[in-house]
Backbone as CSV, one residue per row, in Angstrom:
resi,resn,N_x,N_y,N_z,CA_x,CA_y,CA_z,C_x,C_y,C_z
1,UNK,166.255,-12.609,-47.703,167.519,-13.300,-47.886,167.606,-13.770,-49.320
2,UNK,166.868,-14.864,-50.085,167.067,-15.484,-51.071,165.743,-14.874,-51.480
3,UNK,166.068,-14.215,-52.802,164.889,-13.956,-53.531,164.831,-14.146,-55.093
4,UNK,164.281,-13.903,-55.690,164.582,-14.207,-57.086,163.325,-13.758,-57.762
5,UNK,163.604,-13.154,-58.614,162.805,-12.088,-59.698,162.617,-12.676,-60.729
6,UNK,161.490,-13.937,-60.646,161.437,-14.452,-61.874,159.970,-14.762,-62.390
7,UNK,159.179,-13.458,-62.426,157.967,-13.568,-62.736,157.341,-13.944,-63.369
8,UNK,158.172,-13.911,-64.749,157.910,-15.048,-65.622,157.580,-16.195,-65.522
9,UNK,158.623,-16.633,-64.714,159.107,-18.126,-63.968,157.797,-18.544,-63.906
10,UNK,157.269,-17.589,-62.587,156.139,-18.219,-61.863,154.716,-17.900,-62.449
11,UNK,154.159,-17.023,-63.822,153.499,-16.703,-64.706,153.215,-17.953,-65.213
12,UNK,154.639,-18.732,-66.050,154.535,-19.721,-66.622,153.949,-21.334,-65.839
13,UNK,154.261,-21.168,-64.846,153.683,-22.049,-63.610,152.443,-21.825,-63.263
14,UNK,152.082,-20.877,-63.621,150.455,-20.633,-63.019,149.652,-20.976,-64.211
15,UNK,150.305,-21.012,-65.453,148.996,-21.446,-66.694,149.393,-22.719,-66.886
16,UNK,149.711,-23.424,-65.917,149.869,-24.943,-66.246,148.703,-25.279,-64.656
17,UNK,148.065,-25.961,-64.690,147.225,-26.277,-63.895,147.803,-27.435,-63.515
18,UNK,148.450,-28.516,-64.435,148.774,-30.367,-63.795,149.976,-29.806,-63.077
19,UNK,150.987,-28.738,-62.810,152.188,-28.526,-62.145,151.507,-28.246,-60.798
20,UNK,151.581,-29.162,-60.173,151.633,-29.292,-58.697,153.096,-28.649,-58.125
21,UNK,152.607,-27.554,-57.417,153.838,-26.768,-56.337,154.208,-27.143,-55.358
22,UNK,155.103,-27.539,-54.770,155.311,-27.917,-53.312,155.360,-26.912,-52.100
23,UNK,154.755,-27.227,-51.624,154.443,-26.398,-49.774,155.898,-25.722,-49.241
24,UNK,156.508,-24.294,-49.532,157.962,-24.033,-49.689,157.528,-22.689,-48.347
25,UNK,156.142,-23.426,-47.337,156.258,-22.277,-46.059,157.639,-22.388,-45.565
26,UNK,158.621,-21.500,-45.051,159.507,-21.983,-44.104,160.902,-22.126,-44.807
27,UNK,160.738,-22.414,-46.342,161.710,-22.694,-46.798,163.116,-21.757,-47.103
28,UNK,162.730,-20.352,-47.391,163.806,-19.381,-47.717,164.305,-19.201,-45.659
29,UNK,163.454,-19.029,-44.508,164.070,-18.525,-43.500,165.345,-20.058,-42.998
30,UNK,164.558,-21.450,-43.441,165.601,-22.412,-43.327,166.852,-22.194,-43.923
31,UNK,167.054,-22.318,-45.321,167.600,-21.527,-46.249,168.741,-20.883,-45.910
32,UNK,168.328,-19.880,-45.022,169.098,-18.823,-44.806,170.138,-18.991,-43.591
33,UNK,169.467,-19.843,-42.718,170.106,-20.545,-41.942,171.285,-21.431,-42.052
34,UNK,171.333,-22.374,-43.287,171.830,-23.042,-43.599,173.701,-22.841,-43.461
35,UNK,174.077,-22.092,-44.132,175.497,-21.424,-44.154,176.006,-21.425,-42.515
36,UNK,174.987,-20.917,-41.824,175.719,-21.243,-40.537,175.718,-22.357,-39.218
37,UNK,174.774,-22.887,-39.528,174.348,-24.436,-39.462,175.526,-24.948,-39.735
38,UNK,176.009,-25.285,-40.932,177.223,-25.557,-41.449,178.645,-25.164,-40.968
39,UNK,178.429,-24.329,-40.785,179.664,-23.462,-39.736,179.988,-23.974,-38.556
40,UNK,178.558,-24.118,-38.068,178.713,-24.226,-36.509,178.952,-25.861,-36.605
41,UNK,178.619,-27.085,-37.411,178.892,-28.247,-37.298,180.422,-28.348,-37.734
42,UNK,180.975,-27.705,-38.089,182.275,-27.711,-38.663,183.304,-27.197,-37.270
43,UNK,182.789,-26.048,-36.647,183.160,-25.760,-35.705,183.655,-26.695,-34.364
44,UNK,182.014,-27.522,-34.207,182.248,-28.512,-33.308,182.920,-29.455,-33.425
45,UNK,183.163,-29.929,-34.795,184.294,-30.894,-35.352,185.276,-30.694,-35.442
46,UNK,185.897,-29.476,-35.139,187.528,-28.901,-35.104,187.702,-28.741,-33.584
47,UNK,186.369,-28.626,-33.047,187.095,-28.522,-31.569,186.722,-29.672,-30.510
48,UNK,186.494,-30.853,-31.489,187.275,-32.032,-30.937,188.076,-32.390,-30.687
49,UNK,189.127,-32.003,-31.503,191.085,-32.318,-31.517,190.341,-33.702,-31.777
50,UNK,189.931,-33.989,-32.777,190.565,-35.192,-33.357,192.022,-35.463,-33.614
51,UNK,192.707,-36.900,-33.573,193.704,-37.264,-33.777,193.733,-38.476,-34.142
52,UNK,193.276,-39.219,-34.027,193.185,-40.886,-34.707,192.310,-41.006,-35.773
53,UNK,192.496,-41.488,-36.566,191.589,-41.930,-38.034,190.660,-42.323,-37.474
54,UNK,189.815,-43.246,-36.279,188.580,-43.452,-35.919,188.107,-41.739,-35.479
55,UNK,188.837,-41.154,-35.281,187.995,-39.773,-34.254,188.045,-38.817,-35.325
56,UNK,188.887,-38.849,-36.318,188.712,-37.977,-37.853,187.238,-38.191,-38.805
57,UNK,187.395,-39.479,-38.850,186.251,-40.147,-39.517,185.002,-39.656,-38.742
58,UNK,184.910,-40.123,-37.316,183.995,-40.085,-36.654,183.408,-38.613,-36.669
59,UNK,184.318,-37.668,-36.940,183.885,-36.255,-36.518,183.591,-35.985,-38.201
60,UNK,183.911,-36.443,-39.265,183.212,-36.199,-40.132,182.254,-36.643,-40.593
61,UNK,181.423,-38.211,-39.619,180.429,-38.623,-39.694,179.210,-38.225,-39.177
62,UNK,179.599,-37.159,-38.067,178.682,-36.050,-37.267,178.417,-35.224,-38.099
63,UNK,179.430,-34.561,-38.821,179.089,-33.580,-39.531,178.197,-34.019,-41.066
64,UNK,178.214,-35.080,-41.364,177.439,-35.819,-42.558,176.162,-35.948,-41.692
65,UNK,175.797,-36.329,-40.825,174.536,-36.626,-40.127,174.076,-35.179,-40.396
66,UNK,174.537,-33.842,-39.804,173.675,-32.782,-39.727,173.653,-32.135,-40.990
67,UNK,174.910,-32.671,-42.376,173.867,-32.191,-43.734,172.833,-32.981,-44.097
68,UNK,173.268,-34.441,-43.770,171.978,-35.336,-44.140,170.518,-34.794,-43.486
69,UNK,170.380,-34.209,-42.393,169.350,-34.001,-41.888,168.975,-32.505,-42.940
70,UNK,169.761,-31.842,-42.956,169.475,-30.639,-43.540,168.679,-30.928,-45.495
71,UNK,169.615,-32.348,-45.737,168.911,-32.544,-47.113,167.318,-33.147,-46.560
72,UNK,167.199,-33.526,-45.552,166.089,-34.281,-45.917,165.214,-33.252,-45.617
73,UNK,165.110,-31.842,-44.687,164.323,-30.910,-44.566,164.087,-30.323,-45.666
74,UNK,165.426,-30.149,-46.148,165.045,-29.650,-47.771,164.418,-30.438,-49.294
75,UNK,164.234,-31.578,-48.866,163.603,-32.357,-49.757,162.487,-32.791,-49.541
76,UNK,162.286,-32.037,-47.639,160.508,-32.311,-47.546,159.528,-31.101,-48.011
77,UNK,160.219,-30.045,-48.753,159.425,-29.549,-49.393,158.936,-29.364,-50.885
78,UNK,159.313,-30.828,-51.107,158.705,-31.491,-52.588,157.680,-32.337,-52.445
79,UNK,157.012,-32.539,-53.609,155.756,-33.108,-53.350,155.928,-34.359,-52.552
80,UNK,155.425,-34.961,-51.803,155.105,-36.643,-50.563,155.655,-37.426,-52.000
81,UNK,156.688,-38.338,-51.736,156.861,-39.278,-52.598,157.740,-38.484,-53.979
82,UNK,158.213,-37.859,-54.105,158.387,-37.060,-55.758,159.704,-38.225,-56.072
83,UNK,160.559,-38.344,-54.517,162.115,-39.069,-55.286,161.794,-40.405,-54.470
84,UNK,160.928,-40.376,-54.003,160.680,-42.112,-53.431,159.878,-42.499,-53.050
85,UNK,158.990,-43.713,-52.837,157.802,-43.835,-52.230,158.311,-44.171,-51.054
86,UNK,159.317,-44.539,-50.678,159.743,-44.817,-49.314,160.096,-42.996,-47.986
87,UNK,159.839,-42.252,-49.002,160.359,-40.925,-48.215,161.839,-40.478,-48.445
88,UNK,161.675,-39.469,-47.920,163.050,-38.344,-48.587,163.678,-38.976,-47.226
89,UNK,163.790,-39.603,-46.257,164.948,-39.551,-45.471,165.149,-41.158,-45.748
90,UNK,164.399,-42.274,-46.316,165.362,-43.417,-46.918,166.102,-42.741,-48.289
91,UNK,165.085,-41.821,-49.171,166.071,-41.556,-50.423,167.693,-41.004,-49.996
92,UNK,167.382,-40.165,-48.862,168.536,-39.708,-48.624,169.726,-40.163,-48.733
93,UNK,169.442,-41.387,-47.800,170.382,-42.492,-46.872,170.800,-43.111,-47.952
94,UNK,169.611,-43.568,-49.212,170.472,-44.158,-50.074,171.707,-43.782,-50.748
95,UNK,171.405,-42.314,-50.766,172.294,-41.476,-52.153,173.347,-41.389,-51.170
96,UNK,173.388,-41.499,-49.825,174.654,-40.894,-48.914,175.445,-42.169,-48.966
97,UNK,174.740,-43.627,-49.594,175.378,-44.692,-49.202,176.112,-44.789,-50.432
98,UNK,175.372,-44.490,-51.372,175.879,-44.483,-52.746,177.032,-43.395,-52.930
99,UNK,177.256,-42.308,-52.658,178.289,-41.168,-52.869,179.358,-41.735,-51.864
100,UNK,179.286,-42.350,-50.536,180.564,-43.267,-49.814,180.678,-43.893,-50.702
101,UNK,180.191,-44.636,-51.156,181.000,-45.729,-52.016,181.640,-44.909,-53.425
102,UNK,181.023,-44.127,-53.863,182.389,-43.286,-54.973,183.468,-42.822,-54.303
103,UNK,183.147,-42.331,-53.131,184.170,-41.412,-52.460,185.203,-42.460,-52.204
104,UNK,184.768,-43.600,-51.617,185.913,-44.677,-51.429,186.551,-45.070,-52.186
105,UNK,185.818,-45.257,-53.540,186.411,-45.939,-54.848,187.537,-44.674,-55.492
106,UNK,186.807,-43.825,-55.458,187.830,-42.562,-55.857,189.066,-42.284,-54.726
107,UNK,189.154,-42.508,-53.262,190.639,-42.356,-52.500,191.421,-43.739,-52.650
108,UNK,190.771,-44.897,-53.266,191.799,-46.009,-53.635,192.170,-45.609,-54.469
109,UNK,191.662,-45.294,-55.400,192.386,-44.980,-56.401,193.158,-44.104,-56.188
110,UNK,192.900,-42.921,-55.600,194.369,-41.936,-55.162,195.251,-42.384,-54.772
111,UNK,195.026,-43.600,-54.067,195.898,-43.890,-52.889,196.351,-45.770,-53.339
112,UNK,196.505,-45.308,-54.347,196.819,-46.803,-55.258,196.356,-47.932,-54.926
113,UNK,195.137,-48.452,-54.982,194.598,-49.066,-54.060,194.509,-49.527,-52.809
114,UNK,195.332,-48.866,-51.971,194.947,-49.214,-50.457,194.143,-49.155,-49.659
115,UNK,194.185,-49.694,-48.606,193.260,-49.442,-47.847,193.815,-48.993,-46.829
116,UNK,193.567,-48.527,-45.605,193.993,-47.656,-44.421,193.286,-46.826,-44.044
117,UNK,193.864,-46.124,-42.966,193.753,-44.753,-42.600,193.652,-43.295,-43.426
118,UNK,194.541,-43.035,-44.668,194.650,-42.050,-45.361,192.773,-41.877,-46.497
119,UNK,192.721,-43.285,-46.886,191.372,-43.961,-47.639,189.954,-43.512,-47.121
120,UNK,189.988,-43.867,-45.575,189.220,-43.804,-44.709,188.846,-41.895,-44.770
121,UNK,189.732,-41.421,-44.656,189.905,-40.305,-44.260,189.241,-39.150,-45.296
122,UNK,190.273,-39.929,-46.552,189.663,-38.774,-47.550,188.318,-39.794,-47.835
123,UNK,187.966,-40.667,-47.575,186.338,-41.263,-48.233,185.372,-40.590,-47.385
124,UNK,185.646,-39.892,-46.131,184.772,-39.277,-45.215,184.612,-37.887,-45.302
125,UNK,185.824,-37.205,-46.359,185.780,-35.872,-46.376,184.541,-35.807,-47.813
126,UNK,185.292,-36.578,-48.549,184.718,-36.921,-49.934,183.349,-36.907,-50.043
127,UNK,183.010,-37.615,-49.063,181.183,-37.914,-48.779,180.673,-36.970,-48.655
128,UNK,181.404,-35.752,-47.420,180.879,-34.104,-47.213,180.897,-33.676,-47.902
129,UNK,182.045,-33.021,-48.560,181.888,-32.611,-49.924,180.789,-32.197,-50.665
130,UNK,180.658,-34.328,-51.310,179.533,-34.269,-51.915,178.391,-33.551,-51.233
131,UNK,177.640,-33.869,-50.316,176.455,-33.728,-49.474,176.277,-32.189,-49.469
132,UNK,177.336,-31.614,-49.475,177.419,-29.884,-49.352,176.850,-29.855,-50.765
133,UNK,177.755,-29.792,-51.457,177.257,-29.677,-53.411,176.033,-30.131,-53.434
134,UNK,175.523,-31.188,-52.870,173.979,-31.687,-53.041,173.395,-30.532,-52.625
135,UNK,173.615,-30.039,-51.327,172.357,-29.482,-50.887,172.590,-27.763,-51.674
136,UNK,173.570,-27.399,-51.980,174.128,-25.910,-52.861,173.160,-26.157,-54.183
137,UNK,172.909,-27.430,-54.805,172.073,-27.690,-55.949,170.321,-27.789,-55.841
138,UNK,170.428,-28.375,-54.025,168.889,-28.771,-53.988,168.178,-26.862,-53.461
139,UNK,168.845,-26.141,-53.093,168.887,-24.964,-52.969,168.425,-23.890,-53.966
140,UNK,169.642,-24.137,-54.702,169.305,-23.457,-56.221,168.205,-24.192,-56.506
141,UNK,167.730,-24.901,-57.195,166.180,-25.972,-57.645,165.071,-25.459,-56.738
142,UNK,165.227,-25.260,-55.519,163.892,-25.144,-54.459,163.410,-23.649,-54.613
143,UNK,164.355,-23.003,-54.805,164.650,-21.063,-54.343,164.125,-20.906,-56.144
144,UNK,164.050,-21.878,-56.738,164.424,-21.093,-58.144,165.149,-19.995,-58.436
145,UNK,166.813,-20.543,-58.022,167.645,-19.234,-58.505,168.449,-19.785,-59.842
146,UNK,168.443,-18.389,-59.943,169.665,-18.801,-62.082,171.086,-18.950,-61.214
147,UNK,171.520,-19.989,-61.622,172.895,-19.855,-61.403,173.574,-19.424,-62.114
148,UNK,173.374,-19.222,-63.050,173.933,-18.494,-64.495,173.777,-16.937,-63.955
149,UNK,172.653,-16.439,-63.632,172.918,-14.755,-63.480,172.084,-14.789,-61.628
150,UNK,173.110,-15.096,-60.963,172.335,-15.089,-59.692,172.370,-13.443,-58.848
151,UNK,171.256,-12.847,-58.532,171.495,-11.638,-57.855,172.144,-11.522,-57.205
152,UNK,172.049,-10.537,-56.187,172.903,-10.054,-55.001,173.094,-10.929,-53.567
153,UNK,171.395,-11.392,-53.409,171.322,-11.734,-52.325,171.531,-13.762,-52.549
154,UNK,171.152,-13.839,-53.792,172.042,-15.248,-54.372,173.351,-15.611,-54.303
155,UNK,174.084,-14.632,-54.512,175.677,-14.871,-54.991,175.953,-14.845,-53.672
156,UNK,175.661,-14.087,-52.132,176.036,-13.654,-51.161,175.433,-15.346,-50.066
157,UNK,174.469,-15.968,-50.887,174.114,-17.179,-50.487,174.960,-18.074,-50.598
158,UNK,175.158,-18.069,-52.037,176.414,-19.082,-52.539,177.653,-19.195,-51.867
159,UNK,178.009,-17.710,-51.542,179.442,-17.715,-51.135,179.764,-18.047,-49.620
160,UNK,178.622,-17.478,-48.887,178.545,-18.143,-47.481,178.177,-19.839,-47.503
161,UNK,177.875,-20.211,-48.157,177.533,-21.512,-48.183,179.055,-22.269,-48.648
162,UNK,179.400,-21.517,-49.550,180.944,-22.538,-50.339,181.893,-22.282,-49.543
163,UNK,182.142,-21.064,-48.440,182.568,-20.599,-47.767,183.857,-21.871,-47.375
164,UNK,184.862,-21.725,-47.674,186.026,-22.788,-47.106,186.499,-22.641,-45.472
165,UNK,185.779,-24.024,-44.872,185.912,-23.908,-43.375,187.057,-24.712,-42.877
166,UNK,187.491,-24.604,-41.959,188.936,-26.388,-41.408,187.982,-27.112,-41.381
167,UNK,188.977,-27.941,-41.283,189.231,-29.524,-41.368,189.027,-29.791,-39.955
């Protein structure tokens, strides 16, 4: 699925002895999974029939739970401790608490400072969003792919992954 031809890459990694590698068993077949993982949580969230701003929100808070879980699988294959001594699933939680709060600050402001339903709404899409782009970046970084010249089976990653699903 995800491969990358960068022998160099990993040449240059091998005459460094202090570069500690992280344990990446498991990681390209997860990986590969991912795109439809995503699908299928998106899926189940459209065929809620949401209709009220609590059941909009709510169904995009399901769907934030199963990228959040997906970042933290993918951030357990960095070294124990690399982004926290507390573990990759408090780091997580933090950054997810921290990107709501831009996302919020950024739909007041769309929404001329109000607050409501419309706020609520886009601060919950906003959060996904982000969390998608996180994990499209923690991806590229783990896989060591060029995003600049990504192969075949890269670009075909990317695009199933950016893939525009409903609402």
């Amino acid at each position: 699925m995800v491969h990358s031809d960068n022998g160099q890459r990993r040449a240059s990694l091998a005459t460094n002895p202090s570069l500690e590698i992280p344990n990446r068993t498991g990681l390209l077949d997860y990986v590969s999974i991912l795109p439809d993982l995503r699908r299928r949580a998106y899926r189940r969230m459209t065929e809620s029939k949401s209709v009220s701003t609590i059941e909009i929100v709510g169904a995009f808070t399901d769907l934030g739970m199963v990228l959040q879980q997906a970042l933290v699988v993918l951030l357990g294959h960095y070294p124990e401790n690399h982004f926290s001594d507390s573990g990759s699933k408090h780091y997580v939680a933090a950054i997810i608490c921290s990107k709501h709060s831009l996302a919020l600050h950024a739909s007041q402001r769309l929404r001329c400072r109000q607050s409501g339903s419309v706020v609520q709404t886009l601060t919950a899409e906003g959060t996904v969003r982000d969390l998608e782009r996180w994990i499209g970046e923690i991806v590229f970084s783990l896989c060591g792919m060029d995003v600049r010249l990504p192969n075949e089976d890269e670009r075909a990653w990317q695009h199933a992954w950016s893939e525009r699903l409903p609402q």
